[in-house]
N, C-alpha and C positions, 0 to 999 in steps of 0.2 A: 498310574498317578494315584491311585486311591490306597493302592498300600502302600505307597509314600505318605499319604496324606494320613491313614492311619497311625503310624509308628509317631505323630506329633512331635518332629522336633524342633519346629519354628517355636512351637508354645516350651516345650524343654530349655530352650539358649537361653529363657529367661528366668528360668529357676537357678540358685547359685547354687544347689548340690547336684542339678542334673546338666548345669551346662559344660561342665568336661566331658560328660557322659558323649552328648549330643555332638559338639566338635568332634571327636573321635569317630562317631557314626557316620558323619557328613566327610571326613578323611578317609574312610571305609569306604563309603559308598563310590567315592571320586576315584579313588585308587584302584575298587578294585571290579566298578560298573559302568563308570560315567559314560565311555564310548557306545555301552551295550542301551542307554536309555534313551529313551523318543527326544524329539527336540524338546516338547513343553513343559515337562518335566526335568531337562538341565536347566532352564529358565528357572525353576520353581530353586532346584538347590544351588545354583549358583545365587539366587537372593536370599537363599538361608544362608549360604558363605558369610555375606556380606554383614548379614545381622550381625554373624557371632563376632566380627570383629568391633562391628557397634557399641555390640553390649560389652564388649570386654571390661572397659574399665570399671563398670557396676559391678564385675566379679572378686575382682583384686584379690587373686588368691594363686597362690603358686603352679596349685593343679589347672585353676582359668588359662593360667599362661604358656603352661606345657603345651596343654590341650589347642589354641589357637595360634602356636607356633607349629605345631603338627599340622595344620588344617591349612594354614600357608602354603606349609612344603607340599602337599598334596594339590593345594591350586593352580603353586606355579609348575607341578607336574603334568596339571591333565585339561587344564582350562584353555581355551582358546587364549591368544597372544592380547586381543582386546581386552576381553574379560579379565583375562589375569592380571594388566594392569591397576585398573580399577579396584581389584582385591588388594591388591600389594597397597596401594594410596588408604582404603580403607584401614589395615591393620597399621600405616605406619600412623595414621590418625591417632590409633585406637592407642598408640603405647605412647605416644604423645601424653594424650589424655589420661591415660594410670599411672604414669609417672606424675602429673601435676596432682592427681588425686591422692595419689601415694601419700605425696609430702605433707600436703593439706592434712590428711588423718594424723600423719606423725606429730604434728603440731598440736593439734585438737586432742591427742591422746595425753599429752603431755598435761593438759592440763583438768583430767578426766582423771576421778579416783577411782581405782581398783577394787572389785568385789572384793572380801573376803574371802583365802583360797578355800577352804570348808564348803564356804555355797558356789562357789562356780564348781566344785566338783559335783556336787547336788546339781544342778543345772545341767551338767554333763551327764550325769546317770541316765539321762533321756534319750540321748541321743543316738543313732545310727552310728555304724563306722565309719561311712563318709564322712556326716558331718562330724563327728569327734575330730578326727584328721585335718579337716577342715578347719576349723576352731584351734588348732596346733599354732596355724598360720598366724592368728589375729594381732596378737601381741606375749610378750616374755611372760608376763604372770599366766595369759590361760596356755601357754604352751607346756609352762609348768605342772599345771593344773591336769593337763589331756593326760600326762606321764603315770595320773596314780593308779597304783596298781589295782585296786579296789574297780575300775571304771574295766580293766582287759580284764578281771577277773571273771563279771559279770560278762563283758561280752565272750567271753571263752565258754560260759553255762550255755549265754542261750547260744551259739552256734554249733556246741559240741557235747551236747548231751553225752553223746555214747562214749567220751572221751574221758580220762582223769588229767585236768592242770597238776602237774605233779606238784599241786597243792600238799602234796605230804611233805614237799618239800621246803625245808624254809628258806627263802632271801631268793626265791626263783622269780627272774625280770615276765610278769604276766604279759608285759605286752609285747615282749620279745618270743614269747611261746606262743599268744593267738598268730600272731604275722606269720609267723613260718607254718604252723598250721592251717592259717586259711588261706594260704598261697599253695602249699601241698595239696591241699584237698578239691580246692578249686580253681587254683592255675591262674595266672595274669590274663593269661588270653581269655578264657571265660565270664572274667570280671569285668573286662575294660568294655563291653560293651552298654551296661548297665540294665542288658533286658533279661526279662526271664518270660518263660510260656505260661500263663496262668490257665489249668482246665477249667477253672469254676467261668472265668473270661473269655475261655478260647478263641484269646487272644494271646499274642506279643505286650508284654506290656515292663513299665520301665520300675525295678525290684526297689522295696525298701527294707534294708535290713535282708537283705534276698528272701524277702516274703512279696507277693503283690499290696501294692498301695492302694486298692480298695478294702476297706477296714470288715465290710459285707462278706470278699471272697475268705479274708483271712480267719475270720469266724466259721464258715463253712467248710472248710477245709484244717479246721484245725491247725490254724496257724502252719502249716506246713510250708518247707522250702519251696521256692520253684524251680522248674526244669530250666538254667543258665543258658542261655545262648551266647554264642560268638559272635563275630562283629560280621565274620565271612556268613555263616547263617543269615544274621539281618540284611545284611546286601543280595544273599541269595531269595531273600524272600520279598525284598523292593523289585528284583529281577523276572522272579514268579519260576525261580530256580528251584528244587529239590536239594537238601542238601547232601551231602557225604559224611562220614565219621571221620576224615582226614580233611575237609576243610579247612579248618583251623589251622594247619602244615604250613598252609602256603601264604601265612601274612607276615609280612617283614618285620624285622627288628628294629624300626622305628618303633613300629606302631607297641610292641610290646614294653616299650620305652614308657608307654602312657596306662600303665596299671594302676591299680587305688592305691600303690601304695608310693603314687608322686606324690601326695600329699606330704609327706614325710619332710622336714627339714634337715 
């Protein structure tokens, strides 16, 4: 229970860049632990199921939606026939309710004037690559906006220092060159879980920008990457499992369906 209770993901569903993370981990765990865990602790993740469909419509984001259609298929795979119901009523609540919110913003957006595309790329320069991808989603002008090249040029610097954007080259799509290289380097399956190992934490902890999000360890370490974990690792490690170097092998093609780069439209 306690390295459940560690890994924090009832407080994650509520974050909107960590709650596809967190669905995903809770699809993980049910897929590929749920029969191997004590009874109080199915209790515990079958009511974190439930949240995530709760909170769905507060996500309203495409990634939100992959992520808690994943998390479905995994309920009505491994949940007892009660409980599964229950879940199924929840989610169909839950799209209920982002569809009426859907419309609402559509409306409300319509009558809401548009930054300046100049400063919502300024704005962007801030951001993480989830949430950049994220923000894709919002509306047509900042979708526009995520595309400039200036915004993958930067994130190509800081993820690939040892790398050349073949910036020598002119009219090259930057964000078509980060995505293929940090899919290469780092793999769908390593990304989709959202943790990395921080030693200065030695802890599991959930990556920003694949640095740790305490701003304390990333000064100590020199802003350095973290060690990626898989989703099979994290479930090996709610299990109190060791894990393997071929772990990762044996998760389905579902789940690798829910990479960062569903974000994409």
């Amino acid at each position: 229970m306690k390295r459940y209770q560690n890994l924090m993901i009832g407080e994650a569903l509520s974050n909107n860049h960590l709650y596809p993370f967190a669905c995903n981990e809770l699809s993980s765990i049910l897929n590929l632990g749920y029969s191997r865990l004590p009874k109080d602790l199915k209790a515990v993740i079958f009511q974190d199921t439930l949240s995530a469909f709760r909170l769905l419509p507060e996500m309203n984001t495409a990634a939100a939606v992959s992520a808690a259609n994943l998390l479905l298929k995994s309920a009505e795979a491994k949940i007892p026939k009660q409980k599964k119901n229950l879940a199924i009523v929840e989610f169909k609540k839950a799209k209920v309710a982002l569809k009426r919110r859907s419309k609402s913003h559509e409306e409300e957006d319509t009558d809401l004037p548009s930054l300046p595309h100049d400063i919502l790329i300024h704005i962007f320069s801030f951001l993480d690559v989830s949430s950049l991808l994220s923000s894709s989603q919002v509306s047509r002008s900042w979708n526009q906006a995520t595309y400039d090249d200036s915004l993958w040029r930067s994130q190509f610097d800081l993820h690939f220092k040892h790398k050349f954007l073949a910036r020598l080259q002119s009219g090259i799509d930057s964000r078509e060159a980060f995505k293929k290289e940090y899919l290469a380097i780092y793999s769908s399956k390593m990304l989709r879980s959202g943790r990395g190992y921080c030693s200065y934490c030695d802890s599991m902890v959930w990556h920003h920008n694949l640095r740790c999000s305490s701003e304390q360890c990333r000064l100590k370490s020199g802003n350095m990457p973290l060690v990626l974990m898989s989703s099979h690792q994290v479930v090996n490690y709610v299990l109190g499992v060791v894990s393997s170097s071929d772990d990762s092998e044996t998760e389905t093609d579902d789940e690798a369906d829910t990479g960062l780069w569903v974000f994409e439209l």
